[in-house]
KOLROKOL-744244 format. One record per residue (C-alpha): x, y, z; residue in three letters. Coordinates in nm, 3 decimals. Layout:
% KOLROKOL-744244
X	Y	Z	ALA
...
***
This chain:
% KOLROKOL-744244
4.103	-6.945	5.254	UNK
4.057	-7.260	5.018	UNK
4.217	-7.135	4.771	UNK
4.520	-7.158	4.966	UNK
4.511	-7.534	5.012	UNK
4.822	-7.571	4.750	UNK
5.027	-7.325	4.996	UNK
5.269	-7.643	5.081	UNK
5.452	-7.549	4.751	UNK
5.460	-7.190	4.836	UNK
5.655	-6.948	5.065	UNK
5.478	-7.018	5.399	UNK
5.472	-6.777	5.716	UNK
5.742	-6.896	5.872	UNK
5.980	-6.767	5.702	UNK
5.935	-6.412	5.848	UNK
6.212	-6.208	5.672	UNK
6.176	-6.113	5.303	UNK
6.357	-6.369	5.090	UNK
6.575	-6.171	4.929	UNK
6.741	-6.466	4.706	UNK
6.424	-6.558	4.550	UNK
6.454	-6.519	4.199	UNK
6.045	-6.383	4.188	UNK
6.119	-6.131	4.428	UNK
6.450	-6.053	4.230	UNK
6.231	-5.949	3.954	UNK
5.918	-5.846	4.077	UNK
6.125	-5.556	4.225	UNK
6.299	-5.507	3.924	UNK
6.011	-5.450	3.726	UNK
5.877	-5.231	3.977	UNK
6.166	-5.026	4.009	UNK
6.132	-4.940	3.619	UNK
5.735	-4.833	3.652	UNK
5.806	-4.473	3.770	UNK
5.994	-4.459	3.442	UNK
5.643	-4.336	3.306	UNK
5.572	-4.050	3.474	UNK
5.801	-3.883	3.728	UNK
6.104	-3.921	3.468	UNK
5.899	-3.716	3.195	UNK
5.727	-3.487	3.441	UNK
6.055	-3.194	3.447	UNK
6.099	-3.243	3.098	UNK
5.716	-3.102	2.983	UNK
5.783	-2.751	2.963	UNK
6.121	-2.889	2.713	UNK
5.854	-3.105	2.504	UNK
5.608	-2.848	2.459	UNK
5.902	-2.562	2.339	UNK
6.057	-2.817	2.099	UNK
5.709	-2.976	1.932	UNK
5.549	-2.578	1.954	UNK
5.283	-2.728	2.143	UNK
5.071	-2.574	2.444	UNK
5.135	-2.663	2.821	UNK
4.795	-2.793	2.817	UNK
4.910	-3.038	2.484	UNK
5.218	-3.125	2.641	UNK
5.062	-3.255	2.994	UNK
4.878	-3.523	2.771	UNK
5.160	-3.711	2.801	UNK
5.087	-3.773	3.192	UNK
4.696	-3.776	3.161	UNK
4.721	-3.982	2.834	UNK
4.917	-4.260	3.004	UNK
4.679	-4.313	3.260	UNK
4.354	-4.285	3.093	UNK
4.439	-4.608	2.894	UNK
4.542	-4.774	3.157	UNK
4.175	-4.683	3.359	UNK
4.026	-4.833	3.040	UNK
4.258	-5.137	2.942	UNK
4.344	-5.278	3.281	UNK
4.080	-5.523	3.348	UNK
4.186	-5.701	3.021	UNK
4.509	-5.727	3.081	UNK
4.421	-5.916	3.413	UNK
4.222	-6.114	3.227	UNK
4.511	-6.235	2.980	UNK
4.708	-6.260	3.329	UNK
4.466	-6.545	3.427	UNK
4.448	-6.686	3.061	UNK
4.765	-6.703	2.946	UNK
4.967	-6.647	3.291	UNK
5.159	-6.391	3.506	UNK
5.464	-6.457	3.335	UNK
5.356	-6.411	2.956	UNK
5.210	-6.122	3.082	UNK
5.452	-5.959	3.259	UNK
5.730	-6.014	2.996	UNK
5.446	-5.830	2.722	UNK
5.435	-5.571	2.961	UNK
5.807	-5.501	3.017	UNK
5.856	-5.530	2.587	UNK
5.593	-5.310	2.493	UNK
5.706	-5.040	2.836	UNK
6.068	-5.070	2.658	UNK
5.982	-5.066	2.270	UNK
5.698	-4.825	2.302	UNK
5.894	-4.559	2.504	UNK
6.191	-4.573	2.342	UNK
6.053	-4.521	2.026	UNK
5.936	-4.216	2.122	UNK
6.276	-4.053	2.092	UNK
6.262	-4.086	1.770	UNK
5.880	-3.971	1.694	UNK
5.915	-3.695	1.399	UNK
5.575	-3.506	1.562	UNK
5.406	-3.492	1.857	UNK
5.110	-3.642	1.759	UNK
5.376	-3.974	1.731	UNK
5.470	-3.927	2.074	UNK
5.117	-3.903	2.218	UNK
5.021	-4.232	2.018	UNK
5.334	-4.445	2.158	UNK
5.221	-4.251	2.478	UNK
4.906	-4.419	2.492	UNK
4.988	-4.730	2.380	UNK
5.298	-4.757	2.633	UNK
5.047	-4.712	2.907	UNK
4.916	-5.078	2.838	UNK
5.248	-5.176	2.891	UNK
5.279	-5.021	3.234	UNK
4.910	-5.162	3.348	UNK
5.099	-5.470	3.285	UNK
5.375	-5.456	3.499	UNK
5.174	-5.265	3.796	UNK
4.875	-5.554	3.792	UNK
5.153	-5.846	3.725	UNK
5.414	-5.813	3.980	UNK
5.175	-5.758	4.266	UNK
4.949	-6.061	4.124	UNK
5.263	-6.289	4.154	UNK
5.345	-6.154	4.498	UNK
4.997	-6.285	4.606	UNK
5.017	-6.560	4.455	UNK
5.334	-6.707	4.595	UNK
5.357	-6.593	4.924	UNK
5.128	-6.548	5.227	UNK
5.014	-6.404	5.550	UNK
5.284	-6.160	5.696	UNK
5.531	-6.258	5.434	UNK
5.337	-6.146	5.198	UNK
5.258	-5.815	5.393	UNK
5.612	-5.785	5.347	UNK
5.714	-5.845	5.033	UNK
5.425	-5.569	4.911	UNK
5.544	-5.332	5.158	UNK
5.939	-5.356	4.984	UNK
5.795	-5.364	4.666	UNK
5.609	-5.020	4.781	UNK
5.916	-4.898	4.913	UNK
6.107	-4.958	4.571	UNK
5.849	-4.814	4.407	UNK
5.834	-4.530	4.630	UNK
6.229	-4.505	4.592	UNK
6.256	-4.470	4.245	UNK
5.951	-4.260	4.209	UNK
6.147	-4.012	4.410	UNK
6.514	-4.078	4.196	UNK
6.352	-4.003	3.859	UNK
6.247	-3.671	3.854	UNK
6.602	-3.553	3.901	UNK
6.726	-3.818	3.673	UNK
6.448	-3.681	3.399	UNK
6.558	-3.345	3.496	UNK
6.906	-3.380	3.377	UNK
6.836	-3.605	3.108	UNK
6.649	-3.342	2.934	UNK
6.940	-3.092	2.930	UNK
7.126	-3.294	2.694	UNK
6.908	-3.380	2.463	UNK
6.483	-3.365	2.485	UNK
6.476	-3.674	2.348	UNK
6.696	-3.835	2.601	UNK
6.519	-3.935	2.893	UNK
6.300	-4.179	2.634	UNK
6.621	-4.394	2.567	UNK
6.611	-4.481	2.942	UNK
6.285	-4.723	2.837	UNK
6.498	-4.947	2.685	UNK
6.639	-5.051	2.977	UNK
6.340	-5.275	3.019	UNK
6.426	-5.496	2.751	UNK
6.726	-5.705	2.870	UNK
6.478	-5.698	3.191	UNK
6.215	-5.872	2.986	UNK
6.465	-6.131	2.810	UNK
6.557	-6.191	3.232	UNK
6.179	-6.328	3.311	UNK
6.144	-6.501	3.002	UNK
6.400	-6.687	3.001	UNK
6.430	-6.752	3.419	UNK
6.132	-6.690	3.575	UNK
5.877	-6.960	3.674	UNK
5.542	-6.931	3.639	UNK
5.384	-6.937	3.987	UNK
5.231	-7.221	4.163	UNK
4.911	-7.131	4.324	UNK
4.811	-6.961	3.951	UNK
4.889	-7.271	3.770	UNK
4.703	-7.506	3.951	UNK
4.417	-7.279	4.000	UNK
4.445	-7.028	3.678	UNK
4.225	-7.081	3.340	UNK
4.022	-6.948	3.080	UNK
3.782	-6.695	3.274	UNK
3.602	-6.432	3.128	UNK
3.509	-6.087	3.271	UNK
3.118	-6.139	3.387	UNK
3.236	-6.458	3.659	UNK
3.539	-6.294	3.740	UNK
3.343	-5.976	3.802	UNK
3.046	-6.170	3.992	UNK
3.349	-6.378	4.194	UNK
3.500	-6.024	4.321	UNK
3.177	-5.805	4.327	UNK
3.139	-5.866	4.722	UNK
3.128	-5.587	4.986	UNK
3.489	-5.673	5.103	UNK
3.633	-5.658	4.806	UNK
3.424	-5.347	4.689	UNK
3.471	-5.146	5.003	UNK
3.901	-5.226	4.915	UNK
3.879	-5.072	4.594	UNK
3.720	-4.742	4.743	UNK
3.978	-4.749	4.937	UNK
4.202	-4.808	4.663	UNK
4.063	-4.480	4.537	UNK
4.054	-4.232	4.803	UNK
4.426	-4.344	4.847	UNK
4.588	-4.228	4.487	UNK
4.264	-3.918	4.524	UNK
4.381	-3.780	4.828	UNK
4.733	-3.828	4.731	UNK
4.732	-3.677	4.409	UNK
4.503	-3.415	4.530	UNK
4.709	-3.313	4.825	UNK
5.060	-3.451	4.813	UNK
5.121	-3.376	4.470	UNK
4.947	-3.099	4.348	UNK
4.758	-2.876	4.617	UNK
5.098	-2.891	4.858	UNK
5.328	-2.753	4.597	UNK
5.048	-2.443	4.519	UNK
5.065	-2.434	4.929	UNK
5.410	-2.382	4.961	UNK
5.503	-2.180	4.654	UNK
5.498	-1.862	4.837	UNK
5.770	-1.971	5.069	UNK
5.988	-2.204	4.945	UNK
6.168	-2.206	4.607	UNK
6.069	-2.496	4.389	UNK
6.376	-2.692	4.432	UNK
6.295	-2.705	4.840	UNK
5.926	-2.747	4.741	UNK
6.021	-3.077	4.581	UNK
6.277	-3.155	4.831	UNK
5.966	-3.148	5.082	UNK
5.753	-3.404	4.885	UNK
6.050	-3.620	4.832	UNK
6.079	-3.611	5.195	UNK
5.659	-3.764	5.177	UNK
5.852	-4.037	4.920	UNK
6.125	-4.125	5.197	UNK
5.863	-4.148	5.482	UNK
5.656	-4.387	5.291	UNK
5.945	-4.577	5.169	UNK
6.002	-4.624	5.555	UNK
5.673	-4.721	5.614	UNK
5.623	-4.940	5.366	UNK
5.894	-5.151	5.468	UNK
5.734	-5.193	5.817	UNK
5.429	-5.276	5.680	UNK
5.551	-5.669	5.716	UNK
5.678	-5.618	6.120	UNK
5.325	-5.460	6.169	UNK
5.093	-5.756	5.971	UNK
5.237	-6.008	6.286	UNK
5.004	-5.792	6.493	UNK
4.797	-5.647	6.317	UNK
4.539	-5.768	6.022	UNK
4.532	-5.605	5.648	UNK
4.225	-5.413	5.746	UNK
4.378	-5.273	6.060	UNK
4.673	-5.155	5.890	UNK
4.435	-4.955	5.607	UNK
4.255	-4.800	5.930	UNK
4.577	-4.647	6.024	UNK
4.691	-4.570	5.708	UNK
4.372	-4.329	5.697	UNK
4.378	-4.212	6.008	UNK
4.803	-4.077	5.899	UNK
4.629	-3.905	5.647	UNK
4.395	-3.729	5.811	UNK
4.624	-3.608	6.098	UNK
4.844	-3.535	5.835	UNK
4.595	-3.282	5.646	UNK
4.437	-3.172	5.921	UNK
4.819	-3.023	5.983	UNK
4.900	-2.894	5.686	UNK
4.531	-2.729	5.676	UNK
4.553	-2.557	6.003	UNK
4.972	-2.453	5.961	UNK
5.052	-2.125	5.969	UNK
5.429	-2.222	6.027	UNK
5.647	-2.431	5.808	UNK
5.742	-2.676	6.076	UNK
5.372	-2.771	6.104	UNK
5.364	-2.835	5.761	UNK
5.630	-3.070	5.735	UNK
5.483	-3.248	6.032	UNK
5.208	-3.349	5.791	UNK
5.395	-3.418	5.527	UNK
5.520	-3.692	5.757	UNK
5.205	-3.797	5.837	UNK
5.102	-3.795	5.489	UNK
5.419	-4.013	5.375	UNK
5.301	-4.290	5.632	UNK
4.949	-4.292	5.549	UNK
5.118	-4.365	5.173	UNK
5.328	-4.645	5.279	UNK
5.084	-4.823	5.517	UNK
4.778	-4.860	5.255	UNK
4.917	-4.908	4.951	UNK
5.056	-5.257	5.048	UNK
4.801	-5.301	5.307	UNK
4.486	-5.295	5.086	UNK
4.689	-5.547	4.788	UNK
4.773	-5.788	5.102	UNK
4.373	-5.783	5.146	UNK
4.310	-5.830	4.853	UNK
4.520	-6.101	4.853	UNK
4.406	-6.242	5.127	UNK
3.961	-6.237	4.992	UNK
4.040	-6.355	4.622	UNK
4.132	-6.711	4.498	UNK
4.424	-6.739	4.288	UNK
4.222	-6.809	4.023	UNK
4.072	-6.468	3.979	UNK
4.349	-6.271	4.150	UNK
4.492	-6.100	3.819	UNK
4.137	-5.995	3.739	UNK
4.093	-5.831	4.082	UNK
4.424	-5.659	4.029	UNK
4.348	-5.522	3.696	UNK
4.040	-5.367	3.849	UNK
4.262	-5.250	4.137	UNK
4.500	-5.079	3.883	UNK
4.220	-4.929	3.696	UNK
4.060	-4.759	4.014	UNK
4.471	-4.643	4.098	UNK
4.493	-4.478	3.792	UNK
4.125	-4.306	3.827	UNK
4.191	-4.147	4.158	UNK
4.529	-4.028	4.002	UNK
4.381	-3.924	3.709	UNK
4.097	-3.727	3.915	UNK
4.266	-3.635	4.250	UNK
4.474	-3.301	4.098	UNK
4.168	-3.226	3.882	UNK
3.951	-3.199	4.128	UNK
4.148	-3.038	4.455	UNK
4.265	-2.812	4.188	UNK
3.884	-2.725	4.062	UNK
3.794	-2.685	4.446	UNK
4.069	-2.497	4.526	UNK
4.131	-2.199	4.257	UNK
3.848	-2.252	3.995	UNK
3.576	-2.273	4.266	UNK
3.785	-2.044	4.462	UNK
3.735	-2.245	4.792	UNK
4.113	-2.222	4.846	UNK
4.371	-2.487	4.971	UNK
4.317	-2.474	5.364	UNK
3.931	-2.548	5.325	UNK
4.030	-2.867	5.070	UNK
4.307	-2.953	5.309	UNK
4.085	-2.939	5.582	UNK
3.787	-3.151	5.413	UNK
4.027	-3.432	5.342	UNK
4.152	-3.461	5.656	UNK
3.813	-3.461	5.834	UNK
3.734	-3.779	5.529	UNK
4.033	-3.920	5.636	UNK
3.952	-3.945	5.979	UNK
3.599	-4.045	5.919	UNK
3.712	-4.324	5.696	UNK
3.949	-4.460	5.995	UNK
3.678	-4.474	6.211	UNK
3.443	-4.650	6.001	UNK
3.726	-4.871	5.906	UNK
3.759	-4.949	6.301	UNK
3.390	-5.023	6.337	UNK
3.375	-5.247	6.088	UNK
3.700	-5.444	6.242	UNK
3.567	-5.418	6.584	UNK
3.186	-5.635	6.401	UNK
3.426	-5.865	6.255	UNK
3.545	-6.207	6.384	UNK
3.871	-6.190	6.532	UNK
4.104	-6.359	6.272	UNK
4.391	-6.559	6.423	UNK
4.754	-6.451	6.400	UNK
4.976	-6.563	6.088	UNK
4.988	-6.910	6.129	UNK
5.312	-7.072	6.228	UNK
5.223	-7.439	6.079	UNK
5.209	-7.400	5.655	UNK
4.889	-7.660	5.737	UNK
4.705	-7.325	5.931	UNK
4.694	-7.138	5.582	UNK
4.413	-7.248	5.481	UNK
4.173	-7.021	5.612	UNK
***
């Protein structure tokens, strides 16, 4: 791309490993590592919330939906600031208001308190999501940056699965407790400030931009057809992984094995995620998001059709793959079709489409499933069969496309 003509001063493909002595990637996956803070710490402690405010269940899962709504809403601005003002400013806003924001909450005298910091704490985390992957693209490239993603995924993916326990036990001393972990981002925030450097590609090619050209800059099929699959990945996830498998496996396994099962999904995409950079030397972006689908779809397809437990796990596998292939996958595209220039912006619209299919995949499998009284196997079965159709129309379209060269090995070649 020609936006990558400034690559000399940045990580080039031929350094194939992950540099794990950068200070960026130090911190990128630092900040990551704190972003599950938001939900899967407070998810065990709901039930504690709504008994100590004298709230409903309903009241008390606000403080999931609540945090992402703002973020569906807010996140193309705070891209925007991310190409105005820069990825570090940014990021360091994000990590302060994360850390000030949710640790105030423990001591919020009502709920209504808590549900405001709520809200506002989810600008915070947009922040940090739509930052760190924005500086991954913009410093490294081709399979490196493949790779990086992928660890980042795998960190994410890591922690995601640590916190709910951590929450868990939290919230027997004190319901107030797992807040005080927020702060924790603070000294984090201090960290960038003070030693992180702005990156290069963003400020040679970053200004002032404003939403309609960065809108009309990214509005092209490519990117377009990305962010549906941007979607379908948190939808399907959400919808299956996280809330229609539990429902699935309530009547035979108690809920501690039920949530050993889908940290077992966690682990596998963990795996997978970390691959993702071993895999982009053979295979492009695109590719990779082709087989990410077609893991989920074998993966429903299983857990639709099991009538034994072993069957079910086997899709869970599946399932855990097809999460750790396209989540880095489809950034590393994104990467790869936007110029530094407006590469916040497309993030921020990346995060907001995340947090919609999040935000809609458990209310609608849910709706299918026991409101419209379809129940779980047909869902199950319906996503797997999209799943699959989305591989191959992800196949057809690689199969029109021009054959793209291999990572180059010269920094000169990145210039595509």
């Amino acid at each position: 791309m020609a936006e990558d003509a400034a690559a000399g001063s940045r990580t080039t493909p031929a350094d194939d490993g992950v540099p794990w002595r950068s200070r960026t990637v130090q911190f990128v996956l630092l900040s990551t590592a704190l972003a599950p803070l938001g939900v899967p710490l407070v998810s065990p402690a709901l039930p504690v919330f709504r008994d100590t405010f004298g709230v409903t269940a309903a009241q008390a899962s606000l403080l999931v939906s609540g945090y992402f709504a703002v973020g569906i809403l807010l996140s193309p601005f705070v891209g925007l600031l991310a190409d105005r003002l820069g990825r570090k400013r940014v990021l360091v806003g994000g990590l302060t208001a994360f850390g000030l924001l949710g640790g105030a909450m423990a001591f919020a005298p009502s709920f209504e308190v808590v549900m405001a910091l709520r809200v506002l704490q989810g600008t915070g985390a947009a922040a940090i999501f739509i930052t760190t992957v924005t500086i991954i693209g913009d410093t490294f490239e081709d399979a490196q940056r493949t790779a990086v993603l992928g660890v980042n995924v795998a960190v994410l993916s890591a922690t995601a699965a640590l916190f709910p326990v951590l929450g868990g036990y939290l919230v027997t001393l004190s319901w107030n407790a797992p807040f005080l972990t927020y702060f924790a981002a603070l000294p984090l925030a201090v960290a960038v400030w003070l030693l992180l450097e702005e990156p290069t590609a963003r400020a040679e090619g970053g200004g002032g931009v404003s939403l309609r050209p960065a809108l009309s800059r990214i509005a092209t099929p490519a990117i377009l057809a990305l962010f549906g699959a941007t979607f379908l990945t948190e939808f399907l996830a959400f919808g299956v992984v996280f809330t229609t498998l539990p429902f699935l496996l309530e009547p035979l396994l108690a809920p501690v094995l039920v949530g050993a099962v889908i940290l077992s999904a966690e682990a596998v995409s963990m795996v997978a995620a970390t691959a993702t950079g071993r895999l982009a030397r053979r295979f492009t972006s695109v590719q990779l998001v082709g087989l990410g689908f077609a893991c989920y779809g074998v993966g429903f397809l299983c857990i639709g059709v099991a009538d034994w437990l072993g069957a079910v796990l086997l899709g869970v596998v599946f399932a855990g793959a097809g999460i750790g292939l396209l989540l880095p996958s489809i950034d590393a595209a994104l990467s790869e079709r936007t110029t530094a220039q407006y590469r916040a912006g497309t993030f921020s619209l990346r995060n907001s489409t995340t947090f919609l299919g999040r935000f809609a995949g458990p209310i609608t499998f849910a709706g299918l499933a026991v409101t419209a009284g379809l129940g779980y196997a047909p869902v199950l079965l319906a996503a797997g069969v999209l799943s699959v159709a989305v591989a191959l129309a992800t196949a057809v379209v690689v199969r029109r496309s021009p054959r793209r060269r291999p990572p180059a090995v010269d920094a000169s070649e990145s210039a595509r």
